[in-house]
C-alpha positions in Angstrom: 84.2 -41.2 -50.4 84.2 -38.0 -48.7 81.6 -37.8 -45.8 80.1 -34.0 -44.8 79.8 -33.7 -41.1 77.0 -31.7 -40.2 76.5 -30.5 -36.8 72.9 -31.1 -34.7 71.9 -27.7 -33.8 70.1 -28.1 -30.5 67.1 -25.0 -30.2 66.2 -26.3 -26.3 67.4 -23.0 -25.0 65.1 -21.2 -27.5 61.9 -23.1 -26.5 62.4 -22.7 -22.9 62.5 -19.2 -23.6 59.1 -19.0 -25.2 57.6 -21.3 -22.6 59.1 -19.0 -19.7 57.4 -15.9 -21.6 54.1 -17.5 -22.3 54.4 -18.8 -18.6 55.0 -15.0 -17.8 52.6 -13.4 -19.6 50.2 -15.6 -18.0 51.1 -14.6 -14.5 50.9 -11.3 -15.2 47.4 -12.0 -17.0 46.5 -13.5 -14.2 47.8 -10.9 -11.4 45.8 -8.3 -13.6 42.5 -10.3 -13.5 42.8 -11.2 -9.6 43.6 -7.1 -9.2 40.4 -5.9 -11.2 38.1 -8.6 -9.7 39.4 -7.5 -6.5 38.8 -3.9 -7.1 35.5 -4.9 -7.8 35.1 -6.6 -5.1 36.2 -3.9 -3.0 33.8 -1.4 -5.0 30.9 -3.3 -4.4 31.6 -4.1 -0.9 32.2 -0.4 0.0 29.2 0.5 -1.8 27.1 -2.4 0.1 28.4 -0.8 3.4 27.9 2.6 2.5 24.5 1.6 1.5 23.8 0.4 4.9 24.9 3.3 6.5 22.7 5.5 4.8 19.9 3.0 5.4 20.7 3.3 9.1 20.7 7.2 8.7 17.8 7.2 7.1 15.8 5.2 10.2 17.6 7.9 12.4 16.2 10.4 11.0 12.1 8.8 11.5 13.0 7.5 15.1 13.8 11.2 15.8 11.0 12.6 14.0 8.7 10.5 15.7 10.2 10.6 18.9 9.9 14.6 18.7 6.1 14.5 17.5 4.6 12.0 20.2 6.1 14.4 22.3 4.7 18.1 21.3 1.3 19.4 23.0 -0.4 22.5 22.4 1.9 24.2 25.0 4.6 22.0 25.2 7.7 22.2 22.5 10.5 19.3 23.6 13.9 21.0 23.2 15.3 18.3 21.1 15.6 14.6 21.2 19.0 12.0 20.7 18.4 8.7 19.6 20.3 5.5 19.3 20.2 2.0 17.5 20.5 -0.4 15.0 19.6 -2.4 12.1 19.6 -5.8 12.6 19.9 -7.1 8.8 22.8 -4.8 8.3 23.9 -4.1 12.1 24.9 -0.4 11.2 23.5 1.9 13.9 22.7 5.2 14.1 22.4 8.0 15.8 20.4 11.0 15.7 20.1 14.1 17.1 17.2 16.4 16.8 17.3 20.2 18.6 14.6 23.0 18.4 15.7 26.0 16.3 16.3 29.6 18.1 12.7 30.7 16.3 11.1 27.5 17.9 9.4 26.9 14.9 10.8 23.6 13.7 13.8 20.8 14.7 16.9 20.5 12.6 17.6 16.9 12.8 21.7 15.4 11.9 21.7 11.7 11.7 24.9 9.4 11.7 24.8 6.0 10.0 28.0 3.9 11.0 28.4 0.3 9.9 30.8 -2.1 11.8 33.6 -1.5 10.0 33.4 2.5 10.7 31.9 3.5 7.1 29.5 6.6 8.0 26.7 8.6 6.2 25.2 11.5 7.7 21.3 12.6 6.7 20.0 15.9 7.5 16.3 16.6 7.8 14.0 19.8 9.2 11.1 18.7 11.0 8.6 21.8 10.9 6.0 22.2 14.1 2.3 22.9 12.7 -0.6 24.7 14.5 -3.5 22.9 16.4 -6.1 21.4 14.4 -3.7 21.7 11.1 -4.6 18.9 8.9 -2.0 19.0 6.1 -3.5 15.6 4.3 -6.8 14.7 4.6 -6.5 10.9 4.5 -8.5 8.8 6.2 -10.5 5.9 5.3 -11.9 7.3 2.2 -8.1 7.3 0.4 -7.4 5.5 -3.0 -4.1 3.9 -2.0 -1.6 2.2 -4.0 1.9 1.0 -2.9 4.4 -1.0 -4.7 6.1 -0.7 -7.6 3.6 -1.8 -10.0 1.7 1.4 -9.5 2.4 3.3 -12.3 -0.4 5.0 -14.8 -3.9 5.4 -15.1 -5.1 6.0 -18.7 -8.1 7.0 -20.9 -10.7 9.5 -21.1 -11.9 9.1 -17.2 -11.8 11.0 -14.1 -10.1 11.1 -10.6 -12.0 12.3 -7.7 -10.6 13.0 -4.5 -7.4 11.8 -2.3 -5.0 9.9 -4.4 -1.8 8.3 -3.0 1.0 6.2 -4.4 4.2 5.2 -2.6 6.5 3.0 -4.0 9.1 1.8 -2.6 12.8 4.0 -1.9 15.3 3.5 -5.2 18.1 1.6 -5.0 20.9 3.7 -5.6 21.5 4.8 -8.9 18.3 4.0 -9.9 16.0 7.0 -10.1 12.6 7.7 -9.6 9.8 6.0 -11.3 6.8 8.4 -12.7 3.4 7.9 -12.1 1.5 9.3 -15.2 -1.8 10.3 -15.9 -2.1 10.2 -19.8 -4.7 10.4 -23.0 -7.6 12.2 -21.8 -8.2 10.8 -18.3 -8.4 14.1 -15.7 -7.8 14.7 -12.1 -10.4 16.4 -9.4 -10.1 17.4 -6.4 -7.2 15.9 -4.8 -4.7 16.0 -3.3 -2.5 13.5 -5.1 0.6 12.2 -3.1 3.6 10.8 -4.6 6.3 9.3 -2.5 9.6 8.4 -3.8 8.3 8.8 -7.2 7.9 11.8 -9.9 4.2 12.8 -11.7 3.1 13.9 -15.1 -0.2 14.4 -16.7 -0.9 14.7 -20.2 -4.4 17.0 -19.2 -4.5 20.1 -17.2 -6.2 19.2 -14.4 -10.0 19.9 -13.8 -9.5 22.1 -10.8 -6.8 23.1 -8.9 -5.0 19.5 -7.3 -2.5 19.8 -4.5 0.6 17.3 -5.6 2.7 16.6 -2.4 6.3 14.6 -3.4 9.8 14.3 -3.4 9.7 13.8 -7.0 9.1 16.3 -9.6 5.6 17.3 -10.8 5.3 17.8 -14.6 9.2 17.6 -14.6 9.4 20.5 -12.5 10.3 21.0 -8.5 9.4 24.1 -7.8 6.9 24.7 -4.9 3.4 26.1 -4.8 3.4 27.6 -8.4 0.7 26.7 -11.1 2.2 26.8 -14.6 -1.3 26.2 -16.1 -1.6 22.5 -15.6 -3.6 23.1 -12.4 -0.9 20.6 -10.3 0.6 22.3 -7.7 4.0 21.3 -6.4 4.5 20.9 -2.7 7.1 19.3 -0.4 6.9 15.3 0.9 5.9 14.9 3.8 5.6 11.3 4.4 6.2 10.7 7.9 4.5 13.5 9.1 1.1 13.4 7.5 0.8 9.8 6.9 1.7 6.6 8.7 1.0 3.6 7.0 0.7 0.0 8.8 0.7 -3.0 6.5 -1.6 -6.0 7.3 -0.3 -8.7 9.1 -2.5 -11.5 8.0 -1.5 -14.9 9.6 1.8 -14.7 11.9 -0.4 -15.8 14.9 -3.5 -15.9 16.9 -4.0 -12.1 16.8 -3.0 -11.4 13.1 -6.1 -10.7 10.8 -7.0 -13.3 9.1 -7.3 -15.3 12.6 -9.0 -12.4 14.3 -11.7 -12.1 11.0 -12.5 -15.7 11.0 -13.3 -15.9 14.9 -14.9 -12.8 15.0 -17.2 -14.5 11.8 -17.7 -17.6 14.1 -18.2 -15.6 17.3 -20.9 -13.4 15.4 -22.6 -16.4 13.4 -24.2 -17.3 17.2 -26.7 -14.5 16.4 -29.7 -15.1 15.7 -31.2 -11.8 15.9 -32.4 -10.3 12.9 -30.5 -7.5 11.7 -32.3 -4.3 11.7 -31.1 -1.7 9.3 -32.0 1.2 12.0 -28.5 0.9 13.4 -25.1 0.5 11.8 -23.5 -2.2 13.8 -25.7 -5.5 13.8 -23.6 -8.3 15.2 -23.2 -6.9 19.0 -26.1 -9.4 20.4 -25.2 -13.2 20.5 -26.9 -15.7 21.5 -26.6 -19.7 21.5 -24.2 -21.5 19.6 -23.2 -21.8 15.6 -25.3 -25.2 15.4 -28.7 -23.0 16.5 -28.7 -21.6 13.3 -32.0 -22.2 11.8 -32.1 -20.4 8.3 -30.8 -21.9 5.1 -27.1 -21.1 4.9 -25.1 -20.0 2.5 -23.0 -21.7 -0.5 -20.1 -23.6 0.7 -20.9 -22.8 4.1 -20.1 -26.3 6.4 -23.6 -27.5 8.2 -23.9 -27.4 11.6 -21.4 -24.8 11.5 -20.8 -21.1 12.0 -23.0 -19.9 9.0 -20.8 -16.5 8.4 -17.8 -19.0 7.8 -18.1 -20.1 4.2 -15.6 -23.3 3.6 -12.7 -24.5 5.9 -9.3 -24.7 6.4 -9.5 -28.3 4.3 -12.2 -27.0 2.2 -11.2 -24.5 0.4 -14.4 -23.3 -1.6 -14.6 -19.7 -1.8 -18.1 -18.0 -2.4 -19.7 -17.2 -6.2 -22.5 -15.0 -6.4 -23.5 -16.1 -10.1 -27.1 -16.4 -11.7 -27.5 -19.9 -10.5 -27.1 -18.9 -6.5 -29.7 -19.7 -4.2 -31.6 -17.4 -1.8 -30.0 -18.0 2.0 -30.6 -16.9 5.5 -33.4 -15.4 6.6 -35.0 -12.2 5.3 -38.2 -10.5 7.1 -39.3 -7.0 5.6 -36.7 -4.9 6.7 -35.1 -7.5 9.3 -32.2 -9.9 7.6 -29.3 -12.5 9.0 -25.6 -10.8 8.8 -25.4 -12.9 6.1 -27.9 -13.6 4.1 -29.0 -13.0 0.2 -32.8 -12.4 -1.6 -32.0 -14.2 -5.3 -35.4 -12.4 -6.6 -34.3 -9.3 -5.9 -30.7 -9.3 -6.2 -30.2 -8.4 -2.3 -26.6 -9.3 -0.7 -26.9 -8.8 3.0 -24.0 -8.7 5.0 -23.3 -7.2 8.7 -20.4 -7.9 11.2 -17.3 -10.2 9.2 -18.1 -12.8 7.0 -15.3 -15.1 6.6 -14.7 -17.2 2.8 -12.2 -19.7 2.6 -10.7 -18.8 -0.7 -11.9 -16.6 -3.9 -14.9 -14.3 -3.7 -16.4 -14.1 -7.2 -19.3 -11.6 -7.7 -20.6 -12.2 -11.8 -24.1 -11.4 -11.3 -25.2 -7.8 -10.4 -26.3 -7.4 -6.6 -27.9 -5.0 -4.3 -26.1 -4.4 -0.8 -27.8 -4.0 2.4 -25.3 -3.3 5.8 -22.0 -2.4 6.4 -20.0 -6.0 7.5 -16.9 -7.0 6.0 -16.4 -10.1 4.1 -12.7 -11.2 4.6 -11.5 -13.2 1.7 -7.9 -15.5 2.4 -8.0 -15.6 -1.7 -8.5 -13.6 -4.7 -11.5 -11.2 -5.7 -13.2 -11.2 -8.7 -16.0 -8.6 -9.3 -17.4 -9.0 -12.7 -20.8 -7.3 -12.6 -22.3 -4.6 -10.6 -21.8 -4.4 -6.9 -24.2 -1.1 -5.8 -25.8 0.4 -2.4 -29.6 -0.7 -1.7 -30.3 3.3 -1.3 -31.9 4.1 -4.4 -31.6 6.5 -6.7 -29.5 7.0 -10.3 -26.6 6.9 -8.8 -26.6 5.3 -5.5 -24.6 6.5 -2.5 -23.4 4.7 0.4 -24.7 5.7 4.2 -24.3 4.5 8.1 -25.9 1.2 6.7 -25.0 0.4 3.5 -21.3 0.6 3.0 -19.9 -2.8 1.6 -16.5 -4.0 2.7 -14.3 -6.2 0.7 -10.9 -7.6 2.3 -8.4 -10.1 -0.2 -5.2 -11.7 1.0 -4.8 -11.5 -2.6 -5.7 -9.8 -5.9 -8.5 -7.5 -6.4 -10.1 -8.0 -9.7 -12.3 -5.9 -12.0 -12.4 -7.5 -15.1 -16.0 -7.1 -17.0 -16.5 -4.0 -19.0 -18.8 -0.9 -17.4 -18.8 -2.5 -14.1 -19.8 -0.5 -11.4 -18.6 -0.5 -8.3 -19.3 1.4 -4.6 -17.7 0.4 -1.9 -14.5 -0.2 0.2 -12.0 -2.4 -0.8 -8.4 -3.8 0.7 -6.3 -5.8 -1.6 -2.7 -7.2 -0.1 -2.1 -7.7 -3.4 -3.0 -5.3 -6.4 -6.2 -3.9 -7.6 -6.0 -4.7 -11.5 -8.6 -2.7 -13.8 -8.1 -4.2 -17.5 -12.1 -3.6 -18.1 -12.9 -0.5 -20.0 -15.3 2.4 -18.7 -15.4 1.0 -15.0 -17.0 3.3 -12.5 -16.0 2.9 -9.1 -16.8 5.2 -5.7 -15.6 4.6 -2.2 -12.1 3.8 -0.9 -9.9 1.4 -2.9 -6.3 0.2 -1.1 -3.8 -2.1 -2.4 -0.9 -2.5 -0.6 0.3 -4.1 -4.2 -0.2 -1.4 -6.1 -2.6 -0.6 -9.3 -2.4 -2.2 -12.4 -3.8 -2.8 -15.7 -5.7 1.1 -15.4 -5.2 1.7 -19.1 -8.8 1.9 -19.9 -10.5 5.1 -18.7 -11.5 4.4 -14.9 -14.1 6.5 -13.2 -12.7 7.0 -9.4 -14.1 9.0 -7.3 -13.6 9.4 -3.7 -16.9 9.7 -1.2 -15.6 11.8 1.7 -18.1 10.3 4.6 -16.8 6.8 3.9 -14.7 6.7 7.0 -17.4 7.0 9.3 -19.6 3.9 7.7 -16.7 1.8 7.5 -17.3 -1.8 9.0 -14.4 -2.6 12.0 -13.8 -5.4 10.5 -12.1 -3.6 7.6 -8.3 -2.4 8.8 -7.3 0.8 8.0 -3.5 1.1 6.6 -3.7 5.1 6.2 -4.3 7.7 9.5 -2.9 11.2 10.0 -0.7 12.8 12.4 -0.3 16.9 11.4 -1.9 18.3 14.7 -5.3 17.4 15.0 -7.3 17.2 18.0 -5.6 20.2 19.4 -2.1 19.3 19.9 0.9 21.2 17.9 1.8 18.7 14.3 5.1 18.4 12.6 6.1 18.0 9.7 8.9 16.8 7.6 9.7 19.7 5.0 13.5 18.6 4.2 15.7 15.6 3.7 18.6 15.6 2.3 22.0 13.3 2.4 25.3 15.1 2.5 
């Protein structure tokens, strides 16, 4: 029988080929995925760095500028100033150099911001010198404030009276500015408004001419000083100059606020000396000790001790004025405690810094008599209406009837048609979700506003700053050449 040889055929070479391909193709996927990733990497690194230049630039340019104002008199103009240092988060430093123009009438400013690694970004500014007595913003104590970045519209058919000021905080590159709004039917007064690092719009012309000082745009718009019809007028930030702002350090140490407010409360809860309404400070006698205390004291408020203190450090109560609270302290005609309250007629008294442990919560309607502070380390609620002893329609506050309200928190307004005068300070935000509230007097929030969708009536009382209790810190003062020394201003800023 025949046989057929038939050869093996052997493909080896073949697959080796195919695995040596693959094997390539997968080195050379991989080189191009290590070389993008490390591109963007790079990118991002370099962006980090020149971001922390500019930062450092930017802090150049507000060391100069103040450097130059604490230094101008009436009849002395500094020729310039150079200065030097760094940030510590980032350790890029800076320098910047400041020199009085050939008119003398303002600094041009060049500031360099070098990180470690020798990435620079330069920041120009123009610090413009002011007459005597100029006041450019007139903030004071009687400001509605609003910082952060949750401050963003107030809507409805309400109005804004007086000084109104946002600031949110600088945009991270490329992000652009946020717009504060103004919409449906709700109107501005008065003014001015200030906007920093943020744009404005209104849907309503306002009532009478308003002043809007940004670096944003105004109704989409940035040109200066012209009023297209909507009454807002457009005119250059000027943040540093005009307006310093110092947050509230509340409990770092012995000398932060909250420490300070509750042994000022226990220092001042040794007086037993009727308060008189004849003056506006109360407090300034003391006598004996916080056991002494005779009168009833208040809700919450530990026996035998300080009677302005309500609660403790383990007994964290807060204070409710509600239909079911009790009259306390002692109330003789027109004499009263610091801290006391009349249940049948409504009457909250409180002089000097009353200290609560935890939430205030205000649901029943009260008269107020003095001008003390109480210093909350919780939340506020207001739910009902909180009003001056003065009389009247619509009463106003005066050297002795000025309510202060301080929260480590959240200021609350959450019952429809409240009204509200007085001075408030929220850490937190001041939410408004109630519709038709009416509130007077000076409202700050380092947290911003929020919830202001329902027609708010705010209106600013321009005498509040002198009534205002010294217990009650004050985040906003000016600096544009009052008390007869030359002011500066900040009228350009610009990175190259």
């Amino acid at each position: 029988m025949d046989e057929t040889q038939r050869a093996w055929n052997d493909d080896s070479g073949i697959a080796l080929a195919i695995v040596m391909g693959i094997i390539a193709l997968m080195v050379l996927l991989a080189t191009g995925a290590f070389y993008l990733s490390s591109q963007t990497l790079l990118e991002t690194t370099m962006a980090g760095r020149h971001d922390a230049a500019f930062q450092a630039a930017s802090s150049g340019i507000v060391v100069a500028f103040t450097n130059v104002r604490s230094a101008l008199t009436t009849t002395m103009l500094p020729t310039g100033t150079v200065v030097t240092g760094s940030i510590a988060s980032s350790s890029a430093a800076y320098t910047a150099v400041a020199t009085l123009n050939a008119a003398r009438k303002a600094y041009e400013c060049t500031s360099t911001g070098t990180t470690p690694d020798g990435t620079k970004e330069v920041v120009i500014s123009t610090f413009t010198i002011t007459a005597p007595g100029s006041s450019w913003l007139p903030y004071g104590s009687h400001v509605f404030y609003f910082g952060g970045a949750t401050a963003g519209s107030v809507n409805g058919n309400g109005t804004i009276t007086g000084p109104f000021f946002v600031l949110y905080p600088p945009p991270v590159p490329p992000a652009s500015f946020p717009t504060f709004q103004i919409n449906g039917n709700e109107r501005m007064s008065g003014g001015p408004l200030y906007i920093q690092n943020g744009n404005f719009s209104s849907n309503k012309a306002a009532a009478t001419t308003v002043n809007v000082y940004t670096n944003g745009t105004v109704n989409g718009s940035m040109v200066n000083g012209v009023d297209n019809g909507s009454h807002f007028i457009r005119w250059p930030l000027e943040a540093t100059a005009a307006l310093s702002v110092t947050r509230v350090d509340l409990n770092s140490g012995p000398s932060s606020f909250l420490p300070t407010s509750l042994a000022n409360a226990t220092a001042q809860s040794s007086d037993n000396v009727l308060g008189t309404t004849t003056t506006a400070v109360q407090e300034v006698t003391q006598v004996g000790v916080p056991n002494t205390y005779v009168s009833q004291r208040g809700p919450n408020v530990v026996a035998s001790g300080p009677y302005k203190v309500v609660g403790s450090s383990t007994a964290i109560t807060g204070l409710a004025i509600t239909n079911a609270t009790a009259s306390f302290g002692r109330i003789s005609g027109g004499l009263h405690d610091d801290f006391a309250y009349d249940k049948a007629s409504s009457t909250l008294y409180v002089e000097g810094t009353v200290y609560v442990w935890g939430k205030l919560t205000i649901s029943k309607a009260v008269s107020y008599v003095g001008n003390g502070t109480i210093v909350c380390s919780g939340d506020v609620q207001i739910g009902a209406d909180v009003l001056p002893k003065t009389g009247g329609s619509q009463p106003q506050p005066d050297a002795t009837h000025l309510l202060c309200v301080f929260t480590a928190g959240t200021a609350t307004l959450p019952t429809n048609g409240v009204k509200f005068t007085g001075a408030v300070y929220a850490v937190g935000p001041v939410s408004v979700p109630a519709n038709n509230l009416v509130l007077q007097g000076s409202f700050v929030a380092e947290g911003g506003l929020s919830n202001a969708q329902n027609s708010p009536d705010m209106t600013a009382i321009p005498l509040i700053g002198t009534y205002m209790s010294p217990g009650m810190p004050n985040l906003v003062s000016t600096s544009g050449g009052a008390g007869g020394s030359a002011g500066l201003r900040m009228t350009a800023w610009r990175r190259l």
